[in-house]
N, C-alpha and C positions, 0 to 999 in steps of 0.2 A: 819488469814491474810497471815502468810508464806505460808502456802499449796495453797492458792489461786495465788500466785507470782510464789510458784514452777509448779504451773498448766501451767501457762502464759508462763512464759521462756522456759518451757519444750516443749510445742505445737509449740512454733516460734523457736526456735531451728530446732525442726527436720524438719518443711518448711520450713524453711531458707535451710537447708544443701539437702534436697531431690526434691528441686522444679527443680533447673536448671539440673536435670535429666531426671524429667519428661517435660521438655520443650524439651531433644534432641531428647526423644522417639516419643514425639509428632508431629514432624515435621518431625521426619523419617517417622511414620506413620500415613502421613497426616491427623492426628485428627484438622485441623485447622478450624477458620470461614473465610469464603471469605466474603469479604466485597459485600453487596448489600447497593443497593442505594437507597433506598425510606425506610432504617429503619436501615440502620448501619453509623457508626461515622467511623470508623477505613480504612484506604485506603491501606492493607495488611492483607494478612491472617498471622493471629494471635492463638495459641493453646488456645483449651477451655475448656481443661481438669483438670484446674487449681483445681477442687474442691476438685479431687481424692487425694491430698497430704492434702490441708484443712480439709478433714472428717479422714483421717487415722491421725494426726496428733491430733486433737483432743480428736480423740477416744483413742488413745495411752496414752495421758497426763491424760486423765478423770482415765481410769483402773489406769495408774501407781500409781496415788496419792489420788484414793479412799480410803477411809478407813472411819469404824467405831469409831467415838469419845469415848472415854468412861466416864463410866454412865451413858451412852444413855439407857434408858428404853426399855423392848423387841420390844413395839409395833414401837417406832423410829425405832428401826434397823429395824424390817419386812418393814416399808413403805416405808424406805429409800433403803432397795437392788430391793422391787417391782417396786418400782420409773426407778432405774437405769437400771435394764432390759426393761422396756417400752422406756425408750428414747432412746437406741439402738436398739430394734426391728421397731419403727415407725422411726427412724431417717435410717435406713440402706434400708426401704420402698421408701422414698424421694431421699434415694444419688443414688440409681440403676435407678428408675426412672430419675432422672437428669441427671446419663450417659450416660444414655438412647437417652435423648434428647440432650444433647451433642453431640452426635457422628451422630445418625442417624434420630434427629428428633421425634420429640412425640407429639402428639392430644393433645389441649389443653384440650379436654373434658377428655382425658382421666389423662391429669396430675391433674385436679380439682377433680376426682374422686380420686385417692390418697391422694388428700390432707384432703377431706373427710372423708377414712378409716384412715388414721392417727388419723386425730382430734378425731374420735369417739373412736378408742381406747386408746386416753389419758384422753378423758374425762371419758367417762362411766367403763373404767378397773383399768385405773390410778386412775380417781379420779383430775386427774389436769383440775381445774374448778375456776369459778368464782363464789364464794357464795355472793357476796355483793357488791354495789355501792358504798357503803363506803362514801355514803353522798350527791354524784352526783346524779343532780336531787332533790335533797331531799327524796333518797332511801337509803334502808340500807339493809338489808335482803331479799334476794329474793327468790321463790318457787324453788325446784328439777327442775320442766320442764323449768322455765326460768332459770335457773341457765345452763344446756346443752345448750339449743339456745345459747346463751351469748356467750360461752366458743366456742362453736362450728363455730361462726360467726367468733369470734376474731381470730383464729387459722386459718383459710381459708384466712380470711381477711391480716393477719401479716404478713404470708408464702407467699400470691402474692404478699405483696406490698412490700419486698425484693430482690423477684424474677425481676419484672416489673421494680426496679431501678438501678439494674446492668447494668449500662450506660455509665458512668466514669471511670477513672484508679484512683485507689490508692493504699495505702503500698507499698511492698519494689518492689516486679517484676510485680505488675501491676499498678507501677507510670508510668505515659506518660513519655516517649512512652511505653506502656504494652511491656511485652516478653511473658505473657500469660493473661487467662482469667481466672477466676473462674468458670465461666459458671453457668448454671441450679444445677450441682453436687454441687459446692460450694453457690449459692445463697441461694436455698430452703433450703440446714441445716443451714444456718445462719441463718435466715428466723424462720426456726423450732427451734431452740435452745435460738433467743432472745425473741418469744411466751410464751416460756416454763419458761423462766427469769422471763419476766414479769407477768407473772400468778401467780406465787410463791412468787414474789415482792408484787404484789398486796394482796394479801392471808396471806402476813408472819404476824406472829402473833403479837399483839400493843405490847405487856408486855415486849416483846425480842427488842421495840427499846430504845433507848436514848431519853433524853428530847427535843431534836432538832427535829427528825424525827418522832415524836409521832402528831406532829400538822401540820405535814405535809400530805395534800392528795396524798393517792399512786397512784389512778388512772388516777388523774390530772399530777403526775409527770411521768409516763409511757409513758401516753398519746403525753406530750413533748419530751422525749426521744426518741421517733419513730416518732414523726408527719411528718418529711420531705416525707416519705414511703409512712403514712399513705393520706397524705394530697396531695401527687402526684397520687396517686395510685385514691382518691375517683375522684381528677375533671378527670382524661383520661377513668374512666369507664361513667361517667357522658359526658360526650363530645360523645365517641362512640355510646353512650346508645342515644343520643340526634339524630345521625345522622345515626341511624338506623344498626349500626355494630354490632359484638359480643365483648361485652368488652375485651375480652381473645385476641382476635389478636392483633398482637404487631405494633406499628406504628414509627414515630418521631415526636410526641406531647408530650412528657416527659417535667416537668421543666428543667432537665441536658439539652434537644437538643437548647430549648430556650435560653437558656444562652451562647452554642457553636456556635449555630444560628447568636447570636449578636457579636460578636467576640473573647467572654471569652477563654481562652487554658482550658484543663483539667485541670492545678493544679489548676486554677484561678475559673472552676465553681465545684471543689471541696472543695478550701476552704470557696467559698458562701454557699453553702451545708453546711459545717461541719460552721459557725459561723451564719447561721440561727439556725442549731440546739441547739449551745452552750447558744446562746440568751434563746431561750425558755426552756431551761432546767434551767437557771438561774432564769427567772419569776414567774418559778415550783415552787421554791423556797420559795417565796414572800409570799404563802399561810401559812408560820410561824408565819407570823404578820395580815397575811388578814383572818384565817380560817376560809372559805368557798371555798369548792371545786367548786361551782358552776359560781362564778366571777373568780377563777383562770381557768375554763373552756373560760368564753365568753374572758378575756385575749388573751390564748392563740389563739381563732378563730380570733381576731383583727389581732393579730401578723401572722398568716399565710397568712388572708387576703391582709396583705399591703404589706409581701412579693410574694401574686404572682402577684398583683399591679405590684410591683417593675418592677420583671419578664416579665411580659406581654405587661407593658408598652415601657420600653426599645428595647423589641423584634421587636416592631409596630415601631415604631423610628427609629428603622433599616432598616427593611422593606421598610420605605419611602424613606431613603435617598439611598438606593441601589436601 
């Protein structure tokens, strides 16, 4: 737990102290977003570089405070440095390509196909994979071919719906009003690194938990932990896909625009974001007394449903009286 603390304060530290530098570079050298009007919220250009200090800063704290436990058996240590060279060779794939798109714009088909070559070499070299359902459905064990489908879905799937919800301001320099952006550089490693969590999360072995989280379904608790992402990200390709578009083009049908839409400010449709999410991470929970991951699944689909109810309905409400 300390090395995990000293992980944290060490990566917000050195963003905290190097970010309002790359904000004066940035605007020296107009790296900004101008605001357009049929898919941007912000009425000022704003720097979107914001990711470059978020990926050096982590990658900083990850080396400073790696280390080998000891006792760790050989084959631990070999999986564990193989590990960590893979998630900096596909995470430093994601961050060039995002500054890529940062600064001068990039194909969506072509950042889907990164996201691709990524997934395939965490899954099939790495090994970071989903071996099991872990009860969802009434599955448990799944084949080598569907075990890569799986993994491979999930990882394309996580990485856009990160990407696709970087909409809002939050934390210290990008609370409303923003002084910069995270951009594609900062989204898609988020994106790639909470995949990468959750796969491992999901994966970690029974024996290594406590009696509390042993009867708890991981998948179902994942699931909750990202659904705002996952759950904005499925209806706006579902909507596109309905009206004949390419999912991958970006619009203002997000839940975030709906809520700014109706009059919410940024901190106000951030903190409905973060206490939808807190909700259903809490219900995650519930499966200590209910186990069965399969009614902690139809759960949490209730709960998402009646908040885009919520959502939807309010927006339309608006609508009217404007």
């Amino acid at each position: 737990m300390l090395e995990l603390i000293l992980v944290y304060l060490t990566s917000f530290g050195v963003a905290l102290y190097a970010t309002p530098a790359l904000i004066r570079v940035a605007i020296l050298k107009r790296l900004t977003d101008v605001p357009v009007e049929d898919r941007k919220i912000h009425k000022r250009s704003i720097p979107t570089v914001g990711g470059i200090i978020i990926y050096a800063a982590t990658m900083f704290s990850f080396a400073l405070w790696y280390k080998i436990e000891d006792g760790m058996e050989y084959a631990d240590i070999y999986k564990s440095i193989e590990e960590f060279k893979l998630i900096i060779a596909t995470s430093l794939v994601l961050f060039f390509v995002g500054v890529k798109d940062d600064i001068i714009g990039t194909a969506a088909v072509k950042k889907l196909f990164a996201h691709i070559l990524v997934a395939l070499i965490l899954v099939l070299i790495g090994n970071i994979r989903i071996t099991s359902l872990y009860g969802v459905f009434g599955v448990w064990d799944i084949p080598y071919w569907a075990s890569v489908f799986v993994s491979l879905f999930t990882y394309v799937v996580v990485v856009n719906a990160f990407n696709l919800i970087d909409g809002v301001d939050f934390l210290v320099f990008n609370f409303s009003p923003a002084k910069i952006f995270m951009g594609d550089s900062g989204s898609l490693i988020i994106g790639l690194f909470v995949c990468i969590l959750a796969i491992k999360l999901i994966e970690f072995p029974v024996e290594r938990l406590d009696k509390f989280w042993v009867h708890i379904s991981k998948p179902v608790f994942v699931i909750a932990a990202m659904i705002y992402p996952l759950l904005d990200t499925l209806r706006v390709f579902i909507i596109r896909t309905l009206k004949g578009q390419s999912p991958l083009v970006a619009d203002k049908n997000h839940i975030h625009h709906h809520l700014i839409e109706r009059g919410y400010s940024h901190v106000k449709t951030v903190i409905i974001i973060y206490g939808f999410t807190i909700v259903t991470i809490g219900l995650s929970l519930l499966d200590f007394f209910i186990r069965d991951a399969n009614i902690g699944l139809i759960v949490l689909g209730g709960i998402a449903l009646l908040f885009l109810f919520f959502v939807l309905i309010l927006n339309r409400k608006h609508a009217k009286v404007s």
